[in-house]
N, C-alpha and C positions, 0 to 999 in steps of 0.2 A: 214840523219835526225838528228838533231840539238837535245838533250835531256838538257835541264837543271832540275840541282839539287841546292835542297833547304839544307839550313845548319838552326834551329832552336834552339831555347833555350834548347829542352828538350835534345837537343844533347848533351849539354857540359860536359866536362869530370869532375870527381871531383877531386880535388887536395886542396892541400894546400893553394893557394894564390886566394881561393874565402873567400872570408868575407864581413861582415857587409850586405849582402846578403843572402837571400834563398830563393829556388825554388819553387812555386806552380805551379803547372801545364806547363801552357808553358808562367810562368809570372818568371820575376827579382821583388818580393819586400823587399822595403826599412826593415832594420829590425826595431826592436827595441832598444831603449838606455835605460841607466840608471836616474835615476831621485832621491829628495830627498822622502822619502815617507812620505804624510801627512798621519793625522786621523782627524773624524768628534768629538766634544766632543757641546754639546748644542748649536748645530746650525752652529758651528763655524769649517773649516776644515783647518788645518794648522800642520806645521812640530812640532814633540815633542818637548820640552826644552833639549838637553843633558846637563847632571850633571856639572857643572863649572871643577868638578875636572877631568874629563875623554877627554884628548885629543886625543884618538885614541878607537872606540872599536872594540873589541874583539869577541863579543859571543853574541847574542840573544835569547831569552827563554823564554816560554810561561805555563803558569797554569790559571787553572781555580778553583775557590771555592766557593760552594754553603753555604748560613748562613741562614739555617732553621727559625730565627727567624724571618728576616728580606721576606725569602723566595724568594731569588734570589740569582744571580747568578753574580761573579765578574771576569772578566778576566783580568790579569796580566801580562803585559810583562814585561819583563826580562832581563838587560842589564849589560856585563860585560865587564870594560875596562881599562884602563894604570895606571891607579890609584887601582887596586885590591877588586875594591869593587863591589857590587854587590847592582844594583838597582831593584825600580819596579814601574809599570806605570799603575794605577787604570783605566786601558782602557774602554772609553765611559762613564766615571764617572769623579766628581769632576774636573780634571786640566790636563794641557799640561805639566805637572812637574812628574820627580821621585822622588820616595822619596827612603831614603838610607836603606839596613836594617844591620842589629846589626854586622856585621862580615866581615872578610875580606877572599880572596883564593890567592893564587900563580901562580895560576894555571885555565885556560880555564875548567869550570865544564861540567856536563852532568845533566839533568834535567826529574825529570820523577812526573806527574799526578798520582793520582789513589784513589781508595775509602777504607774509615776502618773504621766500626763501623758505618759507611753513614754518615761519616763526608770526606771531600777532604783532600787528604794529597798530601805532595809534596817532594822529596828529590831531595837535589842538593849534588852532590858531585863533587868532582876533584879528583887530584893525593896527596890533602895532607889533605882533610877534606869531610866529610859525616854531614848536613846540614838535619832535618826532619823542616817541619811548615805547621802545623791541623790546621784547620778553628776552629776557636776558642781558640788557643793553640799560646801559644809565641811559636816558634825557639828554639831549642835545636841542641847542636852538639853531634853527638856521637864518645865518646872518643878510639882511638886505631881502628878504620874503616879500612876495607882494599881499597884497589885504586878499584873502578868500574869502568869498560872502557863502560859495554852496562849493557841496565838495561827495563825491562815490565815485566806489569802486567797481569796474564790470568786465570782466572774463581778463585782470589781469593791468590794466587799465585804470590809470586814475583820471577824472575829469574833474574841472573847478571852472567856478563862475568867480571871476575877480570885479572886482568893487570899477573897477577904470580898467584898460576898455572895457565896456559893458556888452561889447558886442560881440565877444569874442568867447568861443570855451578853449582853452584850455586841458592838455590832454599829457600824459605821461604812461609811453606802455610799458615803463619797466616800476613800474609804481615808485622814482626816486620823487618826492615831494620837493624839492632842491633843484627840480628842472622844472616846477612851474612857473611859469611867464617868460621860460627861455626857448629856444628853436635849437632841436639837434636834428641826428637820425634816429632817436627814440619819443622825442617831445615836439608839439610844436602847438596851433591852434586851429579851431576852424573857424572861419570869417561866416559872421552873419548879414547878409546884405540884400535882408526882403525886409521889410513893414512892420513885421510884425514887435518890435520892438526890441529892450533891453534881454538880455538875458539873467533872470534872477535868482532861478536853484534848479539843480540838476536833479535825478532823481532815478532810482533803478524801479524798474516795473516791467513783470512779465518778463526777466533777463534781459532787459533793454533799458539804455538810455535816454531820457524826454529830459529836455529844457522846459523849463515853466518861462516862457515871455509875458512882457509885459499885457500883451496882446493877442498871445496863443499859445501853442503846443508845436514845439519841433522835435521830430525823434533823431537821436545820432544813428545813424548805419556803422557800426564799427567791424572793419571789415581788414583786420591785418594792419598793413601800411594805409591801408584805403579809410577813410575816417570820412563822412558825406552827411548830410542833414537835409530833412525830407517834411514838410510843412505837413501836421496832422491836424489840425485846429485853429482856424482863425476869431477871434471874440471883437464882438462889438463894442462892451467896452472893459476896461483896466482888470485883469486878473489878483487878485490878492493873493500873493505869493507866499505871504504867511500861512494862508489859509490852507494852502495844497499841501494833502496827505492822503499816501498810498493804503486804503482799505482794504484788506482783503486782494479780491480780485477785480478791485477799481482805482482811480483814482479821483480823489472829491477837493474840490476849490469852490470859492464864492468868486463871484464877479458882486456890482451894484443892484442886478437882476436874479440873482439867486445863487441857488445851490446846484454844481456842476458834477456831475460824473461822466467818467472816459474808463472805458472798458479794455482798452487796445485798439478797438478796432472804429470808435464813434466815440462822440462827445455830448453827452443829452443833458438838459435842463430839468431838473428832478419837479416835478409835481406838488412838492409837498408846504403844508402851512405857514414853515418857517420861514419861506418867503416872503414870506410881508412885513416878518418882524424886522428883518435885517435887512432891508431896503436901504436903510443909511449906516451902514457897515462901516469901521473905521478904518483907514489906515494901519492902524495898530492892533488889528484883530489877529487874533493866531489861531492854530489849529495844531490835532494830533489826533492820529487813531487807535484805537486797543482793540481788540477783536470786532465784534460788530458796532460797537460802540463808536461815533466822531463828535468830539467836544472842539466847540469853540469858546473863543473869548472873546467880547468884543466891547465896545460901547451903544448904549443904548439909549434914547431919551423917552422916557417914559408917561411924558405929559402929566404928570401928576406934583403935588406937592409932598412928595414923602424926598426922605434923606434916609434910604436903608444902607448901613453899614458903610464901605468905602465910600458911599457919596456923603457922606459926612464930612471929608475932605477931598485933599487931588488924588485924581484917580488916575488910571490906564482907560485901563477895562470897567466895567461893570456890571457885566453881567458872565455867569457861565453857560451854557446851551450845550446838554447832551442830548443827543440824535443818535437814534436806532436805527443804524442801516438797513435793516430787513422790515422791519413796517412803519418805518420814521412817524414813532410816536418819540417824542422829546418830553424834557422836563428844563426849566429855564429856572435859572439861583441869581435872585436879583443881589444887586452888592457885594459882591466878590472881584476884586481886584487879581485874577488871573494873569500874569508877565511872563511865564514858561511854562512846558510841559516836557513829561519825559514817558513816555510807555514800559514800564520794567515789565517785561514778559522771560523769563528765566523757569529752569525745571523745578527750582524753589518755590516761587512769586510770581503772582502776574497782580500786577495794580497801576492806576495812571497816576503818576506823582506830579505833583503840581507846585508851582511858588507863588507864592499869594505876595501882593507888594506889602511893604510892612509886618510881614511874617515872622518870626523867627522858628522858622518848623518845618519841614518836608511835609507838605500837607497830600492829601487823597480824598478818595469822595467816603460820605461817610454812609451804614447804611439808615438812619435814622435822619429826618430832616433839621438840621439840628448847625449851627456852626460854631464848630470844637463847643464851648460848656452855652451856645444860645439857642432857643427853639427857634425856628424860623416862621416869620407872618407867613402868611399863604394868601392869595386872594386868588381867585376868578370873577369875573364881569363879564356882562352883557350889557349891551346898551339900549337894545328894543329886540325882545322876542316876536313880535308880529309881523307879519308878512306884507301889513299894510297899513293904514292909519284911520281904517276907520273904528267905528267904537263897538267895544269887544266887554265881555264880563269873567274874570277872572275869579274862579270859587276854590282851588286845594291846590297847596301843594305835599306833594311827598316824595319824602327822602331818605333812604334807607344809608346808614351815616353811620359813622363816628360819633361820639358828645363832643358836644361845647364848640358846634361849626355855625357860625352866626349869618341865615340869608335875609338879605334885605330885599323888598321887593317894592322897585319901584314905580306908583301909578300917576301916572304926567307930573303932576306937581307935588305928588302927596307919598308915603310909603308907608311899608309896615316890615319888623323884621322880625326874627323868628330863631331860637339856637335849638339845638338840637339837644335832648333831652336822652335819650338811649343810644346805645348802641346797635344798631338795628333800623327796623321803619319806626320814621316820623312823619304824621300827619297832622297838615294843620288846613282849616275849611274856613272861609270868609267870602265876603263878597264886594268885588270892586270895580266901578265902572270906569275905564279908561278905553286911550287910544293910541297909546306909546308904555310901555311895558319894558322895565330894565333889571337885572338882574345883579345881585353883586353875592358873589359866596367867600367868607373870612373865618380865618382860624388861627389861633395861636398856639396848637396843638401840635405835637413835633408827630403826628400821622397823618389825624386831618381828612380820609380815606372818605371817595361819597362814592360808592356801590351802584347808586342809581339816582335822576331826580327826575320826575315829574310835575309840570304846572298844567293845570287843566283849567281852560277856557272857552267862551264859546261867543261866536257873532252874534251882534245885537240886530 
């Protein structure tokens, strides 16, 4: 008796040279591309104006301030680029224009919201300048600042992680940012003196302060005068602290060994396939979350001979990787030079803004696979559908598809390929005896969408 076996999508193996691709179920779809990102301002929706002076940016940033008199609420984005200066964008108000403010940095800042006195206050810093501006209050710099690398606020409470000591946080409970790195009776630090390493961003979650270490997870107890730090997470090895961002009601980092969530209460190793891609994760990978959605950026080596898009020259990053917190199916955009992210979630907008290096554009995801005016390649591979090597006969495959998806099907030394001809099923019937079987699916088609694929074979 004659037994044929089926080879299906949900089979394929995960590697390296699947991109612009990801799995749902037992579907190939198209992913998503980049695009420029507009905004709606009175009626009208179109890309921001960037500053004449700023040919490349840098940094994105967001506040918000409420002006009691007027009794609303202004949101502000935040633009920093090759020209040193530092704009902002009366969002949903007035114009498509920034306007410049008083000062210039050297240096990519960090940005932090928060309330005093129940007016909005806002501090920007960098590596060479500390930046305050109160709703209702000019800008003021504070002189002799030390460098803040991480900075929140929590029941009143400001904490920062400084650049030197590293081991120390930093805390101010009358929120004056002007007593960081000094010792009173309202400011002072808490000494870190277990193992677990540097401390490199602070972070609120679940109404609570966590340190991201080098090497774990420490929660502040912030308790009045009483200020204490209590070991939640110890890692084997290096936490990428770019990578840590509050989801939801988690918190997800990569270590070298994967993808990490912390609930509050534990710290689990997630299950999922993109583990294997990002084994060799960079230093310079970042992260950011938007609702269920967590995008990374990282570097990636692909093992192949292509030069897709920024690997055409020096890169960061190269790849983007959006992950689906709820069934972590992802979609990977190979050649995309991601350097910042900013989550705008507002009663207006909710979109993830991005800076692409070399950009000149507030970029977002787009929803066609597409980057701004290019279609995007698309491939899938397999390298051996068989379970084993011995020899096996290969007679149809079908595919219920998009047009114009090119599969190549390869038998030990020899192939045959096939495009897709309808929209719908495609079948194609032949006969080939091998004992390594590989698969490869290509498309230049800005959808690209495979519904289903079947190859049917059977033991010899």
């Amino acid at each position: 008796m004659i037994v044929k076996k089926t080879f299906k999508i949900k089979d394929f193996e995960i590697n390296k040279n699947i991109y612009y691709n990801y799995q749902a179920d037992d579907k190939l779809i198209a992913s998503n591309g980049l695009q420029v990102a507009t905004f709606t301002y009175a009626g009208k929706t179109r890309p921001l104006n960037i500053p004449a002076g700023v040919s490349n940016i840098y940094w994105l940033g967001y506040c918000k301030q409420y002006y009691k008199e007027a009794k609303q609420s202004t949101h502000r984005l935040l633009l920093f680029g090759d020209d040193n200066c530092i704009y902002y964008n009366m969002m949903f108000k007035f114009s498509f224009d920034f306007q410049r403010l008083l000062t210039e940095f050297n240096s990519k800042p960090i940005v932090l919201s928060y309330k005093i006195d129940d007016d909005d206050a806002v501090i920007i810093a960098s590596q060479e300048k500390m930046i305050v501006w109160r709703t209702n209050y000019d800008l003021y710099e504070i002189e002799n600042a030390p460098i803040i690398t991480s900075m929140c606020a929590n029941e009143g409470v400001l904490f920062c992680t400084l650049i030197e000591p590293a081991y120390k946080i930093w805390y101010c409970s009358d929120l004056n940012p002007e007593k960081v790195g000094k010792t009173d009776t309202s400011s002072g630090y808490i000494l870190l003196d277990d193992d677990l390493g540097y401390a490199r961003k602070v972070v609120v979650f679940d109404e609570d302060v966590y340190i991201i270490r080098d090497y774990g997870i420490t929660k502040i107890n912030n308790y009045k005068e009483h200020k204490t730090v209590s070991m939640i997470y110890q890692s084997n090895t290096l936490i990428f602290a770019n990578t840590v961002s509050v989801n939801g009601n988690s918190i997800l980092f990569f270590t070298k060994e994967g993808l990490y969530r912390f609930n509050g209460a534990k710290v689990e190793k997630l299950n999922v396939n993109i583990n294997t891609l990002v084994g060799d994760i960079n230093p310079n990978a970042i992260a950011s979350s938007l609702g269920d959605k967590y995008y990374l950026a990282t570097k990636l080596d692909f093992c192949d001979d292509k030069k897709i898009l920024c690997e055409q020259n020096d890169y960061v990053n190269n790849v983007l990787i959006v992950i689906n917190t709820q069934t972590y199916d992802y979609q990977i955009i190979r050649g995309v030079d991601v350097v910042n992210f900013l989550p705008l979630k507002t009663e207006n907008d909710e979109q993830m803004l991005m800076v692409v290096n070399g950009e000149r554009n507030i970029v977002t995801l787009s929803k066609n696979s597409v980057y701004f005016d290019k279609t995007l390649p698309k491939m899938w591979k397999n390298s051996n559908i068989f379970e084993n090597f011995n020899k096996k006969l290969v007679t149809k495959l079908s595919v219920y598809a998009d047009k114009d998806i090119k599969i190549t099907i390869n038998f030990d030394d020899k192939q045959l390929s096939f495009i897709t001809k309808n929209s719908g099923l495609n079948q194609f019937n032949f006969k080939r005896l091998c004992s390594v079987c590989g698969l490869t699916i290509e498309s230049e088609n800005s959808s690209a969408n495979i519904q289903s694929l079947e190859l049917e074979y059977r033991d010899c």
